[in-house]
Structures are given as structure tokens and as C-alpha cells.
N, CA, C and O atoms as a Tinker XYZ file with bonds, in Angstrom:
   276  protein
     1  N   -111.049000  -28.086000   80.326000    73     2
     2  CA  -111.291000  -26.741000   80.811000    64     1     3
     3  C   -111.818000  -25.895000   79.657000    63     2     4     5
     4  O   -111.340000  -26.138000   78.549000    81     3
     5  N   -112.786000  -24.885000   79.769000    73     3     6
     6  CA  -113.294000  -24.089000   79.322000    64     5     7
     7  C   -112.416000  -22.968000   78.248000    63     6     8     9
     8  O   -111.296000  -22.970000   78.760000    81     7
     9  N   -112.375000  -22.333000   77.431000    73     7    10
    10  CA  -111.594000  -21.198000   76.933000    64     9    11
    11  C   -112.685000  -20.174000   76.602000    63    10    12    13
    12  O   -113.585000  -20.211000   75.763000    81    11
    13  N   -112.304000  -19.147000   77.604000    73    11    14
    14  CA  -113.053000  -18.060000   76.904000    64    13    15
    15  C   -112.230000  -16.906000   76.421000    63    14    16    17
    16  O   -111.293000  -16.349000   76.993000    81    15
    17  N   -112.961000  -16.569000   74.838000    73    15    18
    18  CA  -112.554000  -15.398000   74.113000    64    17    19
    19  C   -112.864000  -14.318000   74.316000    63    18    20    21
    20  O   -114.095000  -14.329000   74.288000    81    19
    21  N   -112.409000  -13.013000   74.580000    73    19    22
    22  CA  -112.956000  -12.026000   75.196000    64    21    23
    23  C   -112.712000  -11.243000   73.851000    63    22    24    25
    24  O   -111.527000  -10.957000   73.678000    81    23
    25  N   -113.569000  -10.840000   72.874000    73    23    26
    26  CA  -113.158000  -10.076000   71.708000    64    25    27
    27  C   -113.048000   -8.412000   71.993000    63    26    28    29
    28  O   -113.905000   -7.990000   72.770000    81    27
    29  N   -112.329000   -7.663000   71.589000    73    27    30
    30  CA  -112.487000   -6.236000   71.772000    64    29    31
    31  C   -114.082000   -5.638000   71.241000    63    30    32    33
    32  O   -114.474000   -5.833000   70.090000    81    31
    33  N   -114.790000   -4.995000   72.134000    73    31    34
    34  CA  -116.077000   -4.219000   71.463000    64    33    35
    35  C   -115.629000   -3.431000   70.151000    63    34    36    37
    36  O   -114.476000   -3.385000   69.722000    81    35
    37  N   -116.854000   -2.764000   69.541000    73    35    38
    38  CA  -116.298000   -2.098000   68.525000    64    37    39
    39  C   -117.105000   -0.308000   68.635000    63    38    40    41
    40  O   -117.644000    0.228000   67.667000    81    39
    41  N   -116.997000    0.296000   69.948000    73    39    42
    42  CA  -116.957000    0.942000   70.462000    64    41    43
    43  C   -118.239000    1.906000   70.315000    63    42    44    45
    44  O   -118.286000    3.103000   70.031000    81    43
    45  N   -119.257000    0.991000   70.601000    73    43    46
    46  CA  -120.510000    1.245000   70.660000    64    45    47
    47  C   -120.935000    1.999000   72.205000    63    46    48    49
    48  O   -121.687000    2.968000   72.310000    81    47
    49  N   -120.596000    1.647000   72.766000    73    47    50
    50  CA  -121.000000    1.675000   74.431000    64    49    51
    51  C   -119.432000    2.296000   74.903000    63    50    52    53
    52  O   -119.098000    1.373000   75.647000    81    51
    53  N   -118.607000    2.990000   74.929000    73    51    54
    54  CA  -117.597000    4.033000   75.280000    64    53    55
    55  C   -117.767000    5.524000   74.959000    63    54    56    57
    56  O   -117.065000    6.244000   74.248000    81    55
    57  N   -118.952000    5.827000   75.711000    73    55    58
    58  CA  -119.184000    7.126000   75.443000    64    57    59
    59  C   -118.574000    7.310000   76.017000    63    58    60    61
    60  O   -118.245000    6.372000   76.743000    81    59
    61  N   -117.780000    8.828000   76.252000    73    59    62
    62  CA  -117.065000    9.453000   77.380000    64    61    63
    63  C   -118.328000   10.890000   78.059000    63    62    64    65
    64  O   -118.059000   11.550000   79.062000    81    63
    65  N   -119.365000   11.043000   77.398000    73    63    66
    66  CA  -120.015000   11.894000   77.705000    64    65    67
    67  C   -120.081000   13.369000   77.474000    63    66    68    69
    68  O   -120.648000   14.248000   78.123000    81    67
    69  N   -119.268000   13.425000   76.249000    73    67    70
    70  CA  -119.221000   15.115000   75.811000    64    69    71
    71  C   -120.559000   15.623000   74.544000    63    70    72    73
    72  O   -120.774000   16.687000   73.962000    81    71
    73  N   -121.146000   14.454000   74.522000    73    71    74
    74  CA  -122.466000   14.753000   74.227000    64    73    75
    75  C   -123.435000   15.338000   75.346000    63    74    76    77
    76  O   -124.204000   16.284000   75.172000    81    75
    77  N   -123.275000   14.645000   76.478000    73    75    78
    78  CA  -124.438000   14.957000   77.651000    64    77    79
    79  C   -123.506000   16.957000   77.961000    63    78    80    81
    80  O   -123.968000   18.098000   77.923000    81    79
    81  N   -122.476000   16.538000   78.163000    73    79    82
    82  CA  -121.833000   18.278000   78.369000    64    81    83
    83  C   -122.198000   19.692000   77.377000    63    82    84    85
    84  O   -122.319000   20.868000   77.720000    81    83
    85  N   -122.317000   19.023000   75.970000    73    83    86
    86  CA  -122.401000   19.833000   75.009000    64    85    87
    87  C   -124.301000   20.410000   75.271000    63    86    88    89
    88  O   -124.791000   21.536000   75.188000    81    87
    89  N   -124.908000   19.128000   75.580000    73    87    90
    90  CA  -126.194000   19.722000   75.139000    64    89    91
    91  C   -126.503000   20.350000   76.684000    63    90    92    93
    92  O   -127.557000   20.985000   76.708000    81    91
    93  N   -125.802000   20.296000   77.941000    73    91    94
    94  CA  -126.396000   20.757000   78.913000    64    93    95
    95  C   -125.773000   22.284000   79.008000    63    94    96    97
    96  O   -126.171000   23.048000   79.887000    81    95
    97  N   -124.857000   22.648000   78.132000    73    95    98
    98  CA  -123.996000   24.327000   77.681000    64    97    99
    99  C   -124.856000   24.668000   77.063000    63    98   100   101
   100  O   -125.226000   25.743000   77.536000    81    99
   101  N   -125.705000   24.282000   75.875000    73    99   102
   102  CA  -126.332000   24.871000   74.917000    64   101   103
   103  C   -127.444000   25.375000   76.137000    63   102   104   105
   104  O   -127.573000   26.531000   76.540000    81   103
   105  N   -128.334000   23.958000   76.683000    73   103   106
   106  CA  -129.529000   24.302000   77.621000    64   105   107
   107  C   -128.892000   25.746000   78.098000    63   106   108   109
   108  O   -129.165000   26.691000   77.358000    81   107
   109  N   -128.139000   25.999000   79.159000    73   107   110
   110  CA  -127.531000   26.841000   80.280000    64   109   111
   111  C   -127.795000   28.244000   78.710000    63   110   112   113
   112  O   -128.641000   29.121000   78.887000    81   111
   113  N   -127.212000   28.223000   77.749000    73   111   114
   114  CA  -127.159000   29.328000   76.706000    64   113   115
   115  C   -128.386000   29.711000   76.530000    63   114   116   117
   116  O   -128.687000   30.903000   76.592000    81   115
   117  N   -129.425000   28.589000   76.243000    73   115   118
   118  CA  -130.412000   29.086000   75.451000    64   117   119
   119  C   -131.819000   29.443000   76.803000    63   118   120   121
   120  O   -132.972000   29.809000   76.575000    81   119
   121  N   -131.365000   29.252000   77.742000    73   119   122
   122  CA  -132.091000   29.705000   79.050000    64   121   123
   123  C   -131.821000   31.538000   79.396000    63   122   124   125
   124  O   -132.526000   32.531000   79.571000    81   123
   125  N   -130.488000   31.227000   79.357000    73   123   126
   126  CA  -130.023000   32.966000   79.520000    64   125   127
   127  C   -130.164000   33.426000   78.530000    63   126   128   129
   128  O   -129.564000   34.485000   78.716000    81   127
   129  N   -130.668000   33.484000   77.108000    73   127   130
   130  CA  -131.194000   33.899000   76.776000    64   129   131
   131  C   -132.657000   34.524000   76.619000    63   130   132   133
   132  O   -133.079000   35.554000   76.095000    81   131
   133  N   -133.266000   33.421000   77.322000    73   131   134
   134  CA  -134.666000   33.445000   77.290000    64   133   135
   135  C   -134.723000   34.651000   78.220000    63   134   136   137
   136  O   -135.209000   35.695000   77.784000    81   135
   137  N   -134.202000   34.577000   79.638000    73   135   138
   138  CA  -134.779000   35.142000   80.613000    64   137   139
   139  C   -133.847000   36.952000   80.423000    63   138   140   141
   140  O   -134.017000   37.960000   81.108000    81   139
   141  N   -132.856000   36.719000   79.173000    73   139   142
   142  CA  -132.827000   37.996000   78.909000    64   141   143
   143  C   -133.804000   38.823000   77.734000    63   142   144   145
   144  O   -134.330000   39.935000   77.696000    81   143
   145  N   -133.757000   37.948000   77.048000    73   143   146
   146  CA  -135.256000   38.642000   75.849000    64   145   147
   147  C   -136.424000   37.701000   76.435000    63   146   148   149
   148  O   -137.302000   38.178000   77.153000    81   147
   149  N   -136.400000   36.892000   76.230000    73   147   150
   150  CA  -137.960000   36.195000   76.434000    64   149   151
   151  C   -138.864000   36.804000   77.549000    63   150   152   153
   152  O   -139.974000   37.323000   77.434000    81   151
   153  N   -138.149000   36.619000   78.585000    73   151   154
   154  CA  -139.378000   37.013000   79.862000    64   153   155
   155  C   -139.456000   38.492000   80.046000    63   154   156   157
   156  O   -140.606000   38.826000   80.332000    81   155
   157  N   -138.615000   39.496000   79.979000    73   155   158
   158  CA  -139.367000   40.920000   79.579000    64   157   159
   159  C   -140.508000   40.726000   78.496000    63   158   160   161
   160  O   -141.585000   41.209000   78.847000    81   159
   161  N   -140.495000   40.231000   77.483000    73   159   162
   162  CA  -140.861000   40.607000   76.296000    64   161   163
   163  C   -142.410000   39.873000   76.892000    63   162   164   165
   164  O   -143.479000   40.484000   76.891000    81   163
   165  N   -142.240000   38.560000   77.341000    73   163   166
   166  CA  -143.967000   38.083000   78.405000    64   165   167
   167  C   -144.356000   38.769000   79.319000    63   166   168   169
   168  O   -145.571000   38.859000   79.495000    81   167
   169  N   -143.679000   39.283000   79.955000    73   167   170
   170  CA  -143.815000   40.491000   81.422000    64   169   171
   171  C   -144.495000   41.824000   80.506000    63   170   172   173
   172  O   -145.504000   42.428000   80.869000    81   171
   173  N   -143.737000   42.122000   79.290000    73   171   174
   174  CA  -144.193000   43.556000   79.023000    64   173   175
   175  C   -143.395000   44.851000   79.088000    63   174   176   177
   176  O   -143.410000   45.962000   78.558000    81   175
   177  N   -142.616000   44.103000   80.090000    73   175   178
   178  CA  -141.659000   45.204000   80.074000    64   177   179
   179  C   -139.814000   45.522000   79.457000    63   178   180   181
   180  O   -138.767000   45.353000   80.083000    81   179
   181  N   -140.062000   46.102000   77.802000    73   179   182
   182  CA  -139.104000   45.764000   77.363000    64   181   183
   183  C   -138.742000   47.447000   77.527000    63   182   184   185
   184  O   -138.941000   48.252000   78.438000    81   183
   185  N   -138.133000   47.546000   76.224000    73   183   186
   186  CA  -137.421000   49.119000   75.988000    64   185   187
   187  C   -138.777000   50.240000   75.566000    63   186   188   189
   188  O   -138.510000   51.431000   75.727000    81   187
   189  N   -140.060000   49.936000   75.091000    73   187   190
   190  CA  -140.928000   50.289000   74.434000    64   189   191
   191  C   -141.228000   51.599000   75.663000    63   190   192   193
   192  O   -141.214000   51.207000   76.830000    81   191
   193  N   -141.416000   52.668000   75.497000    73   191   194
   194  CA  -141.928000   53.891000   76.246000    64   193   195
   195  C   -143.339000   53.759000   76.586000    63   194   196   197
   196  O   -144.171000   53.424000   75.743000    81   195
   197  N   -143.594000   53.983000   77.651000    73   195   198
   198  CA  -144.881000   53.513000   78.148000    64   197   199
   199  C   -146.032000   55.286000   77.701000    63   198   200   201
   200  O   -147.184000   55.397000   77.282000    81   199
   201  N   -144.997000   56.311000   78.058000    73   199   202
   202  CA  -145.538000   57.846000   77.814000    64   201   203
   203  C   -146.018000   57.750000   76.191000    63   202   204   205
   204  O   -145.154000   57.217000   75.494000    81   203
   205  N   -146.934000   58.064000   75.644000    73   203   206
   206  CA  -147.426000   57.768000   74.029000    64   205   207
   207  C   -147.504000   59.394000   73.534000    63   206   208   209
   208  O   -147.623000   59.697000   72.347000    81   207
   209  N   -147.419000   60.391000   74.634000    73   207   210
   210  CA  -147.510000   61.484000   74.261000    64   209   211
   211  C   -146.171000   62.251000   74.141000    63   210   212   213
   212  O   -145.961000   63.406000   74.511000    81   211
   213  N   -145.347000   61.433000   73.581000    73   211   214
   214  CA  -143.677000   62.063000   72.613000    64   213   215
   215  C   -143.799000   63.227000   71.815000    63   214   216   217
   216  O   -144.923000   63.030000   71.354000    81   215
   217  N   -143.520000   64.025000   71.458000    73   215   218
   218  CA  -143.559000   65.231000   70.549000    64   217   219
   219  C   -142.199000   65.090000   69.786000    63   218   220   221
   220  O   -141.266000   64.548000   70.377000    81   219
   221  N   -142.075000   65.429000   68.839000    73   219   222
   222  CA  -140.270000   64.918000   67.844000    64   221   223
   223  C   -140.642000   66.517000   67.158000    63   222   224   225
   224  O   -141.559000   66.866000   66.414000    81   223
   225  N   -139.557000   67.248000   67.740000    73   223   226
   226  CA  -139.447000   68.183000   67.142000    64   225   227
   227  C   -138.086000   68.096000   65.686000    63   226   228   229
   228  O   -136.971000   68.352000   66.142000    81   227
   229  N   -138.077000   67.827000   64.319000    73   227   230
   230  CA  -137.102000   68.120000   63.525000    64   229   231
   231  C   -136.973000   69.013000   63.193000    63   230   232   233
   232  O   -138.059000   69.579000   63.064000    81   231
   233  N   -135.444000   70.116000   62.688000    73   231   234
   234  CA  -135.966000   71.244000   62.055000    64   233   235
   235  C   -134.537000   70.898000   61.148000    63   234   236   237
   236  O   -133.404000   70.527000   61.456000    81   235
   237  N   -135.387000   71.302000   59.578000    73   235   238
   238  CA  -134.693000   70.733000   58.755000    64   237   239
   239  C   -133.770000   72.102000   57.751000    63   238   240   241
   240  O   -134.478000   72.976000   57.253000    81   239
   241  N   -132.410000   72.163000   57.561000    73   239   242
   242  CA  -132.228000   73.231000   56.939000    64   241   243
   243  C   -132.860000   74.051000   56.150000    63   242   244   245
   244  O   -133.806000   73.411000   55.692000    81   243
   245  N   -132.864000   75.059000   55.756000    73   243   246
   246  CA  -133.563000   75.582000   54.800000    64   245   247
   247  C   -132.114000   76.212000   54.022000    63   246   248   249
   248  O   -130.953000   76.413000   54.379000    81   247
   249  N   -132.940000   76.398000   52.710000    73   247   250
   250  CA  -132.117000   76.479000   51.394000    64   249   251
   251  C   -132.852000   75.384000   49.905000    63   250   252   253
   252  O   -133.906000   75.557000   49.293000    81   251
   253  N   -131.955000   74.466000   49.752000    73   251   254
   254  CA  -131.900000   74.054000   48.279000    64   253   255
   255  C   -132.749000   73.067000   48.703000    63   254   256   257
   256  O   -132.422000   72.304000   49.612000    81   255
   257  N   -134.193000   72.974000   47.936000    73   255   258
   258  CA  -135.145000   71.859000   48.271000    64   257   259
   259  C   -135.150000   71.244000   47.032000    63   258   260   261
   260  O   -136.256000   70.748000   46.816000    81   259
   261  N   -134.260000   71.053000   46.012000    73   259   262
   262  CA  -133.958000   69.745000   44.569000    64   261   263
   263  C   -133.686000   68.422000   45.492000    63   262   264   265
   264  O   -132.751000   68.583000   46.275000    81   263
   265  N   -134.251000   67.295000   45.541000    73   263   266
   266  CA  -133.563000   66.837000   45.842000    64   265   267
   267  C   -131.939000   65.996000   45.044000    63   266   268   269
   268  O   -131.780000   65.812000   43.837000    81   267
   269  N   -131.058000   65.668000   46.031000    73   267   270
   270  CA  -129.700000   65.380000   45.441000    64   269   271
   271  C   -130.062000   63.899000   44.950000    63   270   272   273
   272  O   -130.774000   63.020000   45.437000    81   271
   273  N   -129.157000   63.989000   43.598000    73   271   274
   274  CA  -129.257000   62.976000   42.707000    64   273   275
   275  C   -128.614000   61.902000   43.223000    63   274   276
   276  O   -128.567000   60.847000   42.590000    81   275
């Protein structure tokens, strides 16, 4: 009769799959990101004011014009 040895692997092929989990979290991360900055920013439409005719009024104390050291 035959004897067969069945040796233990040396744990080449026992993935459990928290590689395939890890990189499909990152995907899911780096998507919601995109479609929160990326696709405004291709669309055009981010925070940027579309009106170009702003006026900035400052009015700056008056008194001691040295400037401070």
C-alpha cells in the first residue's frame, strides 16, 4: 500500500483577504474625495466668485505711521 505524506504548507496561499479590504477602503476614500474637490474643481464650480467687480473698502487708523519694530 501506498503512504502518503501530507506536509504542512508554509503559508503562501492563506490569505485571509485584508489586503483586498484595505485597498477597496482606501478606493471608497480616495473617490470621496475626488468627487468632493476633484469634480467641482473640473465642473468650475468651486468657492471662486464669479462677480469680478468686488470693491474692498479698508480704512486704516490714523495716527502713528513709524512703522512698529
Amino acid at each position: 500500500m501506498t503512504t502518503v505524506i501530507n506536509n504542512p504548507g508554509n503559508g503562501e496561499g492563506s490569505d485571509s483577504g485584508a489586503g483586498l479590504v484595505i485597498v477597496v477602503v482606501v478606493l471608497l476614500i480616495a473617490g470621496g474625495l475626488f468627487f468632493i474637490y476633484g469634480w467641482p474643481a473640473i465642473r468650475g464650480t468651486g468657492t471662486v466668485p464669479q462677480n469680478t467687480n468686488v470693491d474692498v473698502n479698508v480704512k486704516l487708523p490714523a495716527g502713528n505711521t513709524s512703522p512698529t519694530p
